[in-house]
Each structure stands twice: as C-alpha cells, then as structure tokens.
C-alpha positions in Angstrom: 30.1 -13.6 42.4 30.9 -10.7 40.4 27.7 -9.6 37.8 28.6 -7.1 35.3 25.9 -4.4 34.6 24.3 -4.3 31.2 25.3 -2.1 28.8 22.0 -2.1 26.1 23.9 -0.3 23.6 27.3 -3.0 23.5 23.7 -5.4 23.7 21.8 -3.7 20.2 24.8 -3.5 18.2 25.8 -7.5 18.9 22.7 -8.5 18.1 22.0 -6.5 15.2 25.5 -7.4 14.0 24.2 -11.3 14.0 20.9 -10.2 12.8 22.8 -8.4 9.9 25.2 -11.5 9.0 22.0 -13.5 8.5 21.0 -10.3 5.8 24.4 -10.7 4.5 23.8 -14.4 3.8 20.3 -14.0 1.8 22.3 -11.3 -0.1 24.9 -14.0 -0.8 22.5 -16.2 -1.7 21.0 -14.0 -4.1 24.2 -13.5 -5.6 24.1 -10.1 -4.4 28.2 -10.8 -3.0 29.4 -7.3 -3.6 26.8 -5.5 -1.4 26.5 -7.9 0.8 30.6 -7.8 2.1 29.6 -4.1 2.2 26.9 -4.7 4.4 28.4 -6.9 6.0 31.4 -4.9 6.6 29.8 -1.9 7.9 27.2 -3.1 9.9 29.4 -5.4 12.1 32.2 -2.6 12.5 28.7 -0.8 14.9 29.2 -2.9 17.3 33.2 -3.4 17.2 33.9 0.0 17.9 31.4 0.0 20.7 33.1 -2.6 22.1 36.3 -0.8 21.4 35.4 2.3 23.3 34.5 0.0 26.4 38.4 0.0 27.0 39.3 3.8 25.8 42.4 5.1 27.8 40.4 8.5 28.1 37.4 10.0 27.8 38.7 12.2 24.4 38.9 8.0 23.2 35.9 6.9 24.3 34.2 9.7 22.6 36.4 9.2 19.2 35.7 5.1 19.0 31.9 6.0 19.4 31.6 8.6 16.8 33.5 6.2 14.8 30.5 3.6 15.3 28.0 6.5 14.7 29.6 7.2 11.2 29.4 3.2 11.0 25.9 3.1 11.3 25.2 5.8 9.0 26.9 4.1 6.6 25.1 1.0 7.1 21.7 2.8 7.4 22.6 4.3 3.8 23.1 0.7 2.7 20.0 -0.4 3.9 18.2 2.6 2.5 19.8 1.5 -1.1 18.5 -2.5 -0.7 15.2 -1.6 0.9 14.2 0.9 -1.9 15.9 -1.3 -5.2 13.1 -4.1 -6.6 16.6 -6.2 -7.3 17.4 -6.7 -3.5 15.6 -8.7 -1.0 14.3 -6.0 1.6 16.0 -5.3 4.6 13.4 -5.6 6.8 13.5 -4.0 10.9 17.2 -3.6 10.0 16.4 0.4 9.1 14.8 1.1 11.9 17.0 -1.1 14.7 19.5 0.8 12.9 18.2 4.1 13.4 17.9 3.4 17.4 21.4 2.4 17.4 22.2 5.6 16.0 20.1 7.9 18.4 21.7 5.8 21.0 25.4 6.5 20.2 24.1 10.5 18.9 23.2 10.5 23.0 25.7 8.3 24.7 28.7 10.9 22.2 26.5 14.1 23.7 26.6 13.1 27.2 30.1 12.5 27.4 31.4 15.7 25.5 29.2 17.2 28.2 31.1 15.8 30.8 34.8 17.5 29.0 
C-alpha cells in the first residue's frame, strides 16, 4: 500500500476553496451575484493552479503555475479586503487571514524553487 505524502499547501487552498464557495453562497443569497462569481472565481483558481503545478513538465513550470496562484490569491485577498470593509456585504470572516497564509506559503514555496535554478 502506497501512501502519498501530504502536501499542506494543495491541503489549504482545497479547503479554503470549499470554505470560499460557502462565502460565495451567502453572497448569492444576499443578492450580492456579481461579487460573489468574482469571488468565487478567484478564490477557487488558488488552489487549481496549485494543483496544476503538481504536474509541471519543469521546474521553470512549476514555478510559473504557482506565481499564477500567488497573483490568484492577491486578487482574492483584494476582494475580501473590499467585502470585509463595505457595511453592504456580509463580512468575510477568517477568509483574510487564511488567505494571507496561503499567500506567504506560495511567496516561499516560488522562493525556494527559483533558488534551486
């Protein structure tokens, strides 16, 4: 039996994905339906590009398909920044922050491996 080691960052990003399609629902709910396809756009592409980069053909591609995730989750931190500080939006909650450690995560993960060029 063959156990794959875990891989916390392709681990945060899923799970914040699903914890930001239950934002995106409240949003919808709220009739917010413009924001919440942009949220919900941006802050599930995180994790698809991780996953992406799991199967780069080099290193150069592994590196492009993560900074490509770290632009994501600016994007969706800036989104979140918007909703959390707007008295028309429900607040975001943790999202900000679990956010923000996905992006020091990739900032690190995109260092190391330029290092290693």
């Amino acid at each position: 039996m063959q156990t794959t080691k875990p891989n916390i960052i392709v681990d945060l990003s899923f799970k914040f994905a699903l914890e930001i399609i239950s934002y995106a629902e409240i949003l919808e709910n709220n009739r917010k339906y413009i924001m919440a396809r942009q949220i919900l756009r941006s802050g599930i592409s995180i994790g698809a590009n991780i996953r992406e980069a799991q199967n780069a053909e080099s290193l150069k591609d592994f590196i492009h398909k993560m900074k490509i995730a770290a632009k994501e989750s600016d994007e969706t931190e800036y989104w979140l920044l918007l909703k959390e500080n707007s008295d028309n939006y429900p607040k975001p909650g943790d999202l900000i922050s679990r956010c923000i450690d996905i992006s020091k995560i990739l900032s690190k993960i995109i260092s190391t491996s330029k290092n290693k060029i």
